[in-house]
N, C-alpha and C positions, 0 to 999 in steps of 0.2 A: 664628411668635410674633406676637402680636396686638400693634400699634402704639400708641401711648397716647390717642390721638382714637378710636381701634375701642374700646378698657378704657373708657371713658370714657363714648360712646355704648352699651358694653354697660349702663354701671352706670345711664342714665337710662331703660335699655331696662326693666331688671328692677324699677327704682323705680318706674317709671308699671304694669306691668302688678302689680307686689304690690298696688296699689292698687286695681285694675280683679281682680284675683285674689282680694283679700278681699270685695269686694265683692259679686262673683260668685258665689264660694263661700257669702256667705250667703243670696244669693237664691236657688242652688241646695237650699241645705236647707229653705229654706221654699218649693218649690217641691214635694220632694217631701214634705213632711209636708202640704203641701193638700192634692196629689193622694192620698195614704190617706185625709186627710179626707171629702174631698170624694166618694171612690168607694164610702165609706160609708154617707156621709149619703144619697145620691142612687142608690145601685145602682150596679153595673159598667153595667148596661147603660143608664141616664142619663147618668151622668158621660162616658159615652162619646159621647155623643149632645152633652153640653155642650161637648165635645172639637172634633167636627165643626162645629159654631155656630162655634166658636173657629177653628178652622182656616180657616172659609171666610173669616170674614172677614179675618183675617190677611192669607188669598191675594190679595182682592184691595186691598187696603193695601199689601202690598207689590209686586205688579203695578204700580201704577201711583205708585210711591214715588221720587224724584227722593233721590238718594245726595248730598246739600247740602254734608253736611260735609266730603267728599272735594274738590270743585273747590274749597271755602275754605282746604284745606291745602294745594294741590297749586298754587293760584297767590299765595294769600291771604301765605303764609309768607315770600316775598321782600317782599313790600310793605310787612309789618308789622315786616320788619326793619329796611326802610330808610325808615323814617317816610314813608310814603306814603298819608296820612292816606285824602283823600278816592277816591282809585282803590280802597281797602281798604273803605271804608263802602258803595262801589256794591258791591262785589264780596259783603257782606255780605248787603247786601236783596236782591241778586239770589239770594243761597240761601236766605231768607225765605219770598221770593217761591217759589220748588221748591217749598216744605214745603207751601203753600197750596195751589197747584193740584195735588199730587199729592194732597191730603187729600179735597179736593173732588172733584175726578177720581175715586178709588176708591169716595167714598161713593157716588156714582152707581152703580158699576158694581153694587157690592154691590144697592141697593137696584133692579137691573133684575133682577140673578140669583137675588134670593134665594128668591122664590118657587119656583122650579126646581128649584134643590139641593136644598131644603128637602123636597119631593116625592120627589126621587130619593133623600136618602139619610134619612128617614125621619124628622124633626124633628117632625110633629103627634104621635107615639108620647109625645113629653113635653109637649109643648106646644100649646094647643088652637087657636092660630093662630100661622103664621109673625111670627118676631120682628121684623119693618121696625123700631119701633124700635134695635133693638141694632146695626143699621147704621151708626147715625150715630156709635157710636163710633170711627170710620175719622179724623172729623174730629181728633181728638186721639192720634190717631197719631204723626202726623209730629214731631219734634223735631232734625232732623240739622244745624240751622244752629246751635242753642244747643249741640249736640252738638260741633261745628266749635270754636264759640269755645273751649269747657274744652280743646278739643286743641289746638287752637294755644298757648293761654296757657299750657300745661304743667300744668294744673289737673286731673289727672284723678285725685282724690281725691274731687273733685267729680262726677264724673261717674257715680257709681255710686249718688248716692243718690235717682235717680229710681227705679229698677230696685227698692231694696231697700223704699223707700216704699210702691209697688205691690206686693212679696212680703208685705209685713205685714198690708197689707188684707185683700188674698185668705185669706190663711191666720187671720186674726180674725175674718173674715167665715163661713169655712168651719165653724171651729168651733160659732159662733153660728147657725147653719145645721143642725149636727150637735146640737146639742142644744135647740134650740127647733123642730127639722122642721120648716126652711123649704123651701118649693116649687121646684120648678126655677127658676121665674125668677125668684124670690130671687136666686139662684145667678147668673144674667145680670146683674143690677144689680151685686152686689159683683164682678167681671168689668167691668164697665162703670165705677163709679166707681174704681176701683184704675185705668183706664187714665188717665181723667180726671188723678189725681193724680198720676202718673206725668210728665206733660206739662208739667202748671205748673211743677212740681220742676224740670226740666229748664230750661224758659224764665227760671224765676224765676231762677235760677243761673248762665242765661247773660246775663241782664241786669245781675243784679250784677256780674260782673268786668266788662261795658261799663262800666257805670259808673267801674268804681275804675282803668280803663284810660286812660293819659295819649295814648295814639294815636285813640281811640276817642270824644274829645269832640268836645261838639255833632254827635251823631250825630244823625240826622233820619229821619220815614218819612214826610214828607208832602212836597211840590212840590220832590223833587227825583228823578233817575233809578232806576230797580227794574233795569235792565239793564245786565250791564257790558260794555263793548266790549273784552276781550280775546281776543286772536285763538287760536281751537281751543277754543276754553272749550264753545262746543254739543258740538262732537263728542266731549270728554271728558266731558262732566256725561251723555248720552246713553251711551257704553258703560260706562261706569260703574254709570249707574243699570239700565241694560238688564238689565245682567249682573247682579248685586244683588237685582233683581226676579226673574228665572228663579229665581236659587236660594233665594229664600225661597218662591217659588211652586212650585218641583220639589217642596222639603219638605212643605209641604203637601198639594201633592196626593199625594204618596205615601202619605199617610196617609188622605184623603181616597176613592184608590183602594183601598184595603187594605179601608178602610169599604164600599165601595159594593160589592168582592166578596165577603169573610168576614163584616161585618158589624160595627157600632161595638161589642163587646165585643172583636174582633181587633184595633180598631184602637186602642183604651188600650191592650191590651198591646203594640203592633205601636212607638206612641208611647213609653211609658214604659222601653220595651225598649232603644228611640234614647236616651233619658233620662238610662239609667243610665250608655249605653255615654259617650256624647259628655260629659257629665259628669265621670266619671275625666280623658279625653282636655282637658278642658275650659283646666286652669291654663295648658298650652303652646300653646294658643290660643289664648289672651289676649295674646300677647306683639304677633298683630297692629297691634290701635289705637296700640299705642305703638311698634312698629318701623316702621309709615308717616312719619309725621314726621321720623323721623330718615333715613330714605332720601331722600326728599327735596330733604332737606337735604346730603345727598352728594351728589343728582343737579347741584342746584345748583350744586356747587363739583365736579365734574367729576371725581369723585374715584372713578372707577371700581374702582381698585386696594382699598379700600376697602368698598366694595360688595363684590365676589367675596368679600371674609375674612369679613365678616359674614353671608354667608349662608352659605358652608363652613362656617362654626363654628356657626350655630343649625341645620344639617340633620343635624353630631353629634348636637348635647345631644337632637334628637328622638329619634334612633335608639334610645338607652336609655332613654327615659320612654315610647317605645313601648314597648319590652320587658316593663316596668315595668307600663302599662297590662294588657297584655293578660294576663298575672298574675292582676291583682289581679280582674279584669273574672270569668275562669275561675274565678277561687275562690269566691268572694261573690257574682257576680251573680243567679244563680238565689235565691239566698236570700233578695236587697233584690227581685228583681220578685215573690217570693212573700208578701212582707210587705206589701207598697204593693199589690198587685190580689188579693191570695190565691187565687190561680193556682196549681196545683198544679208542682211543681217537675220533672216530666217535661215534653219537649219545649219547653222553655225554651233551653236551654243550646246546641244548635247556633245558633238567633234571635239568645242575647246573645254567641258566638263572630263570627259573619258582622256583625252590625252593630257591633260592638269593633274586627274589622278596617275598617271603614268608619270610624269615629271615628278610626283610625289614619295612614289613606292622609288623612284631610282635614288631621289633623294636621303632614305631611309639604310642604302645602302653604301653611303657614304665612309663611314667608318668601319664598315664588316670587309668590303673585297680589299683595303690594304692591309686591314690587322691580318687575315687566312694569308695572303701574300707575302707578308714580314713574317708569319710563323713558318713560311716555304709547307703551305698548302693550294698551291698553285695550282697543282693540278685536279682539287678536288672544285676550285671555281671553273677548269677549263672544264673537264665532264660533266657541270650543271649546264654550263653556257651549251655543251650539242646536243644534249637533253631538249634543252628550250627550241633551238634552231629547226632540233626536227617536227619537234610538234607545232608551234606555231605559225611556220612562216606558210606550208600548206595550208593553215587555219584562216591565216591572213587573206591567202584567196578566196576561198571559198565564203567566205564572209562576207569582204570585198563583195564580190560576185554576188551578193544572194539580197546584200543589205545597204551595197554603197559604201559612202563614208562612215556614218552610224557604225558599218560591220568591220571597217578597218580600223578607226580609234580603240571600238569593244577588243580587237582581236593583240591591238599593240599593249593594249593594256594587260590581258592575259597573259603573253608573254613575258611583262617586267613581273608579274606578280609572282611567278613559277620563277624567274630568277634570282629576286629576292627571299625566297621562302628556301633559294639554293645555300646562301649563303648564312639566312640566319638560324634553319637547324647545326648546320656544323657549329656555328658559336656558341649557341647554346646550351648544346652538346658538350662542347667543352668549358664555359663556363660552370655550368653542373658538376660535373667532372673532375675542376681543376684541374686540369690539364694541357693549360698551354702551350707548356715544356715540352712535349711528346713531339719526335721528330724534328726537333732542334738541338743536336748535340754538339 
């Protein structure tokens, strides 16, 4: 029987992710009403190509993305309890300062590689010179410290109207696209401004609760310190961000690989496929950003007993909304990827079974990588996540290669399953154990 502090913290758990859930959910539907849009306007085999522009630069945006708003809840959250004004403002611009160089870092990277990619996986086909341009939207990327504040303040009502901001663009833009026949790099601009606006939203929103914050005055960013001297803060902002970066970079190039074997019309469906799946899986996924905080906050007050009930009890409620998913995923999915790519509906249905279970096992890890993370075992999920990277994504191709799509859902799927099994030996290991406490002193 759940304790009235676990009722308690369930009921702030389910209140921040409805809000991150609605939000979600409607960036999801305009996500995939661009994408019909969009694979209209542009051809499957464009749109698929704008796919690949998109992904790479994602890849390396997130490659070299510094996870800001994690060290500001994971140290940020005792200081702001205990009015600890000015250690709380360094600790701030020091995750400022992440968003920067990690922005500036990636846009480089992009603009050495792009030329490369661009060649290998076949960009002049729509476009009569590699985009350099389009690089530079790496810069307005980053948002994770404004992302930090709404999580800490408990605002994350707020937080979702960057996302939806940006899903409106795109899909106004798509339209307007779809019926004045605009050129592909039309198509890159509205991509390009939707990120733009996405960023400010973000910043604009974390500026405001600075402001309206009575811990938070006379905040400054000029002649005072960008670095906070809290001891362990590199080595968790580093696996953190490590780990974080593989898996937004794993994702990508799975698709990325998928393109470079079958070809950018395999890889919108190979994408959209992920799409449909992880979207159902999607609402109990969301309960992350807001069960961090709160674990945390147990860790803090050493309340191990506590911790064990609230992850025993959300790796139930997964159990049957898995079940639930993969239902609903068999019934309909074929039907939403024949509508959205007009893809004939044979040979769909193993691709959307293998990647549903994959949206399934990620789902399953929902409450395992923030509890290791809030006990500052960060680094024991970053060593599973290169574990996985080496062995899979080689597996990826030659599967790919040997079996099609068939061998690249079987091969994404192995990889969540090896990532999952990462993170819940160590828990159970330490649940066994009792031993939460170990290396949190």
């Amino acid at each position: 029987m759940m304790s009235s502090q676990v009722k308690a913290l369930f009921v702030r758990v389910f209140r921040n992710t409805g809000y991150i859930l609605g939000g979600r959910g409607f960036c999801a539907v305009l996500s995939l009403i661009t994408t019909a849009v969009s694979a209209r306007a542009l051809g499957l085999q464009d749109y698929g190509v704008l796919l690949l522009i998109n992904s790479f630069v994602l890849s390396c945006s997130a490659g070299l993305r510094f996870q800001s708003w994690q060290p500001l809840l994971q140290y940020g959250s005792s200081l702001y309890r205990n009015g600890d004004r000015h250690p709380f403002q360094m600790l701030l611009r020091h995750c400022m300062l992440l968003d920067g160089i990690g922005a500036v870092a990636g846009m480089g990277l992009a603009l050495l590689l792009c030329e490369w990619f661009g060649n290998l996986l076949g960009w002049g086909n729509a476009s009569s010179a590699t985009p350099f341009w389009y690089m530079t939207v790496i810069l307005f990327m980053n948002a994770g410290g404004a992302m930090g504040v709404m999580r800490l303040l408990d605002r994350y009502e707020l937080s979702v109207l960057a996302d939806s901001g940006s899903g409106l663009i795109r899909l106004v833009g798509s339209l307007a696209g779809l019926f004045w026949h605009w050129s592909f790099t039309s198509f890159l601009v509205i991509w390009y401004i939707s990120t733009v606006a996405s960023f400010f939203i973000n910043y604009g929103m974390g500026a405001y609760l600075l402001l309206r914050s009575d811990s938070l005055q006379n905040f400054r960013i000029f002649g005072v310190p960008w670095v906070s001297p809290i001891k362990g803060i590199w080595r968790f902002i580093f696996s953190v961000s490590i780990n974080q970066a593989l898996a937004r970079l794993s994702s990508r190039l799975t698709v990325m690989i998928v393109g470079a074997v079958l070809g950018p019309q395999s890889a919108a469906i190979y994408n959209v496929t992920w799409q449909i799946s992880d979207g159902l899986a999607r609402p109990a996924q969301m309960m992350t950003p807001a069960l961090y905080p709160e674990l945390v906050a147990l860790k803090d007050k050493r309340d191990w007993a506590s911790i064990r009930q609230v992850t025993h009890r959300i790796l139930q409620v997964l159990g049957v909304f898995s079940a639930a998913v993969l239902a609903i995923v068999f019934v309909l999915g074929p039907w939403l990827l024949h509508v959205l790519l007009t893809v004939p509906w044979s040979g769909t249905r193993t691709l959307l079974l293998l990647m549903t279970l994959t949206a399934i096992l990620d789902l399953w890890d929902v409450p395992l990588e923030p509890l290791l993370v809030s006990l500052n075992r960060a680094h024991q999920i970053l060593l599973g996540r290169l574990f996985t990277m080496c062995v899979t994504l080689p597996l990826l191709y030659f599967l790919t290669s040997g079996l099609g799509m068939t061998g690249a859902g079987l091969a994404t799927l192995i990889g969540e399953l090896v990532i999952f099994l990462t993170r819940l030996v160590p828990y159970l290991l330490m649940s066994r154990k009792q031993d939460f406490g170990r290396g949190n002193g």
